[in-house]
N, C-alpha and C positions, 0 to 999 in steps of 0.2 A: 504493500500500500504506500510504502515510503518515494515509492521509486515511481509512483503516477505522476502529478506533480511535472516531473521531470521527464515523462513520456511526452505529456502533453504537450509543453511547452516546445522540445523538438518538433510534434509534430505540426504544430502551430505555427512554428519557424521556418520547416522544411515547408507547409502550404503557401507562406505567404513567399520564399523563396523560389518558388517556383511559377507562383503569381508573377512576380517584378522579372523573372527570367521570360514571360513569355511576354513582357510589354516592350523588350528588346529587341528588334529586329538582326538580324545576323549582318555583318559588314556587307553593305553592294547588294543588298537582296528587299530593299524598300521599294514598293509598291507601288506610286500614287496615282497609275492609271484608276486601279481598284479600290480608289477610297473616294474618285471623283463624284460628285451628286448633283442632282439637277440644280440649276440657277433660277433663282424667284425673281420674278419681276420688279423687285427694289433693288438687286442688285445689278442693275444695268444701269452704269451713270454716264449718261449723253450729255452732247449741249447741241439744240441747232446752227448755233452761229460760230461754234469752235468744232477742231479738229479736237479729239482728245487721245492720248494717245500715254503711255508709261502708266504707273499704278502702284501706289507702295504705302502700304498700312503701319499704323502703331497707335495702340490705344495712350493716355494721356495720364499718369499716374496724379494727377493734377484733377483734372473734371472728370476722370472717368471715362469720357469721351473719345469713339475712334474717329481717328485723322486722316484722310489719305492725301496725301502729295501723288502728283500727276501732270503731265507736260499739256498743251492748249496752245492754239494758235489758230488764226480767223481762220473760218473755213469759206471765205471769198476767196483766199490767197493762193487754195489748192493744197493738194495733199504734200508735194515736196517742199513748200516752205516751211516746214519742219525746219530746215537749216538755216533759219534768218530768223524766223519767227517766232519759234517756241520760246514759252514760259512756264517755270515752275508753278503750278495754283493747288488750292489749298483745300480741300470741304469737309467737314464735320457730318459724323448721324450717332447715334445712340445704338448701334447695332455693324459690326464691321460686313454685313449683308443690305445695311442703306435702310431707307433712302439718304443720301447724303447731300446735303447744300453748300454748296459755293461759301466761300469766307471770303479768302482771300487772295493774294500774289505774293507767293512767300519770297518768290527769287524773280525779281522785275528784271527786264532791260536797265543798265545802267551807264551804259553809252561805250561808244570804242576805243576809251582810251583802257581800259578793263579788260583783263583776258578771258572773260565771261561775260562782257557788257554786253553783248547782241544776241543771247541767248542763252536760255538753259534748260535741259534736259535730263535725258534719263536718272530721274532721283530713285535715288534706295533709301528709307530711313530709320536709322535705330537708336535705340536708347541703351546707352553703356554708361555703365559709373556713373549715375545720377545725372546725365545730360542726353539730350539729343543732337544725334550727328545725322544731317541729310546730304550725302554723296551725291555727287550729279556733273554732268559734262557740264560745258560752258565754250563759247565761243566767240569770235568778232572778226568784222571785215569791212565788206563797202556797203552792207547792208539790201543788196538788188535783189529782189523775189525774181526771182529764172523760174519759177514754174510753170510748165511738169517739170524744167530740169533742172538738176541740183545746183545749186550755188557753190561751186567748190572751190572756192577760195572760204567760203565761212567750214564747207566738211572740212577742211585739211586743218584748219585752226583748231579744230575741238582739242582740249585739254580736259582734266579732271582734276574737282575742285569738292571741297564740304563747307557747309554753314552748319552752328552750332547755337543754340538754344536750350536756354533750362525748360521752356512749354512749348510744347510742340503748336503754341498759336504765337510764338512768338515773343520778342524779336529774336530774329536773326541773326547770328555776325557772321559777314563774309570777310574772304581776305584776299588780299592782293594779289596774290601769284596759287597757282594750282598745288595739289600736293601731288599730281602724277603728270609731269609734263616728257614730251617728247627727247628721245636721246638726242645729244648733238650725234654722236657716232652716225653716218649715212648708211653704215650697209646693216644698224640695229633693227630688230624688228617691230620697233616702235618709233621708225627714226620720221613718218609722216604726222601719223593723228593717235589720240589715245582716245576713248571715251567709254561707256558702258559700264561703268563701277560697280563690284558687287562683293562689300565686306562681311565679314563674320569675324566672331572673338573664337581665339583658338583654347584649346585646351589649357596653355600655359601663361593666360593671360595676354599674351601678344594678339595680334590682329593682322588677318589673310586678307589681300584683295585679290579679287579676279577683273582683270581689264583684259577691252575689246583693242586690240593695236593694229596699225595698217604700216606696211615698211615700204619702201620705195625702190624695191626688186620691180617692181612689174611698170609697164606704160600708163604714164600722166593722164589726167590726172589720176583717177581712181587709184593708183599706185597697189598695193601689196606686196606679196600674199596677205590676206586678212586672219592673221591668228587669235592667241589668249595669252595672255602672260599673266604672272604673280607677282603681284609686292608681300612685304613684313613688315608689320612698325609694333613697336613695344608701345604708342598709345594711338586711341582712334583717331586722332589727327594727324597722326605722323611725327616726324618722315617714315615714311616708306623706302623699303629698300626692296629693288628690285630684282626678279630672281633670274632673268632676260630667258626662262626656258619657257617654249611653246606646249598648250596641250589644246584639249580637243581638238587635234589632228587628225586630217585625212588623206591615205595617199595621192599623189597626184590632184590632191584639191585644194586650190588655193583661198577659198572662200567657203568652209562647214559649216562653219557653226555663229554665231550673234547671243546676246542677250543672254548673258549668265547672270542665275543666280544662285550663289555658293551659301552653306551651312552647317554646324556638326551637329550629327545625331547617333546617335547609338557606338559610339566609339568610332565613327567616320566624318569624313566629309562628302556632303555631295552637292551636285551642283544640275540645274535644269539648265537645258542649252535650249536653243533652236537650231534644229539641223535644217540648211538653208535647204538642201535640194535632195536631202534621201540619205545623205554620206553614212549614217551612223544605223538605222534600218530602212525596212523596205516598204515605209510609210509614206515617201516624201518629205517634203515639208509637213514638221510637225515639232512637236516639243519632247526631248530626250533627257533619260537622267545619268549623268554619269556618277563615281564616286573615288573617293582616293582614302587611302591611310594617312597619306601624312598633310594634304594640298596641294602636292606638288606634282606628284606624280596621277595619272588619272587615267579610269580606263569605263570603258561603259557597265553598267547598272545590270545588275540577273533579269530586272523586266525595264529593259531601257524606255521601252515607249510609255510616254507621260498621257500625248494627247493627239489625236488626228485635227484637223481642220473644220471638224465640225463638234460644237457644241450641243447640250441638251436644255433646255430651257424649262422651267418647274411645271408650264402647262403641254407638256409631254410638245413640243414642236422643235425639229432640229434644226439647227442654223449651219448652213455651209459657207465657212468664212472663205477668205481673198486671203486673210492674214490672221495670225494668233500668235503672238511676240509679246516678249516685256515682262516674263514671268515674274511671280514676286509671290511668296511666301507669306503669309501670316498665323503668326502664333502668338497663342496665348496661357498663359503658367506652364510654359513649357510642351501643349500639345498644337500640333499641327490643325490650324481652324480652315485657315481660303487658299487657295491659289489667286489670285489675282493675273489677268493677262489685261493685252490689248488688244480687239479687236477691231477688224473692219471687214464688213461682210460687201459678197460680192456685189458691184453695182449701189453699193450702201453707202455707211457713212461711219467712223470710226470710236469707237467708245470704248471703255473701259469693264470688266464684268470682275465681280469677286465670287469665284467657285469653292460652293461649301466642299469638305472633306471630310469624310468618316475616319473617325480611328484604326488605325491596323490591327 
């Protein structure tokens, strides 16, 4: 009788150990085609009069309230002045599922004397060590909408840049120079544009970025190959030190992959790409998950494919997009709640959607 007691409590130990082992996914073997769930009609955020386009959540340890940052720009201008026109804007809901409303312009045009003054884009944003950090490209030029076509004196300009705020409604501080700008080096793999940021805190307290870099091997403009490279900075703003090795590679392809976003979970890291044109499966264009042990190193996911090109919408109707880019993650006490993308459906017009997720 002495020794129950002490039966119990093993066994009590051993259940709940084996409860918390099966809420672990094994390295490279996360899911998140199969946790995807249909999208409510509050989680579609349009504007008529704006392009919208990026998408990145964090609730408000402050009001409570989620936040999402997301790029905007007139949609008279056309879909390519993206690269003159975008702005960081701001909207608030009580639900990271919406409806959400407009606030504000977190990251305004600031003029060209600025390495970010004529734009900004792709924000990631997170809250570390009692602040918030929003990552985001930034650009300047002559300012001339070329639409449909690109303005590439403002693409080659892009740099990567963070503003920093105690409440995610502000203010903001920005700063003078980027924290991830272009090598002088010509034949680096970063030696045209950087833009695409996408950090995470690593296990040992330092902090990973995953950036989109263009290098100047290939014919002008557009230059390349278009790879990924890593930084390391021991705090979220840097410096960053760069690790100049490429991943999401593909042979003979010099354009795979866009729009990482990197995270640890279960004793990994991993990262959702967009595989531009199939490189990585035999979905095409779609969204892929790779994953790494350390960041550096990266190879594809046990169920690499995240998401085809069409969506599912809560009143059972499927949407076949033109595009689904800009992935972004949201969690909440440590479990995986949205997928966040961009979309623009064919012949449509482009918005933002946040995709609930089931638990694995």
């Amino acid at each position: 009788m002495k020794n129950i007691p002490i039966v119990i409590v093993l066994v009590v130990f051993g259940f709940i150990s084996c409860a918390q082992k099966k809420n672990v996914v094994p390295a490279g073997e996360l899911d998140i085609q199969s946790m995807i769930q249909p999208i409510p009609a509050t989680a579609k955020f349009i504007n008529d009069t704006s392009y919208i386009w990026c998408g990145t959540l964090v609730k408000s340890h402050i009001d409570l309230k989620y936040h999402l940052f997301y790029s905007r720009w007139p949609r008279k201008y056309g879909m390519s002045a993206w690269v003159t026109s975008s702005e960081v804007a701001h909207a608030v809901s009580d639900s990271p599922f919406g409806p959400f409303q407009f606030k504000d312009v977190t990251l305004p045009h600031r003029g060209a004397e600025y390495w970010d003054g004529m734009y900004t884009h792709n924000p990631t944003v997170h809250f570390f060590n009692g602040k918030y950090y929003l990552y985001y490209a930034g650009n300047f030029g002559d300012g001339k909408i070329t639409s449909p076509q690109l303005n590439w004196t403002h693409r080659n300009n892009q740099r990567i840049g963070v503003a920093i705020a105690d409440d995610p409604n502000g203010p903001w501080k920005r700063f003078d120079q980027p924290i991830i700008d272009i090598s002088q080096d010509t034949s680096a793999h970063d030696a045209q544009m950087v833009a695409n940021p996408s950090v995470t805190q690593m296990p040992d307290g330092r902090f990973l970025m995953v950036y989109k870099a263009v290098a100047r091997k290939k014919p002008q403009p557009f230059g390349g190959p278009v790879v990924h490279l890593t930084a390391i900075a021991d705090k979220p703003d840097g410096p960053f030190v760069k690790q100049n090795k490429p991943i999401f590679t593909a042979e003979n392809v010099d354009f795979p992959a866009e729009d990482p976003f990197v995270w640890y979970q279960d004793n990994c890291y991993y990262a959702i790409v967009k595989d531009m044109k199939g490189a990585f499966t035999s979905a095409g264009r779609s969204l892929v998950l790779f994953y790494s042990p350390d960041g550096l190193d990266w190879k594809l996911a046990k169920h690499p494919l995240v998401s085809t090109l069409n969506i599912k919408m809560a009143d059972g109707s499927i949407k076949k997009l033109e595009a689904l880019e800009r992935p972004q993650l949201f969690f909440e006490n440590g479990k995986l709640v949205a997928l966040l993308c961009a979309v623009n459906e064919t012949q449509g017009h482009s918005y933002n959607v946040q995709i609930p997720l089931k638990q694995p």
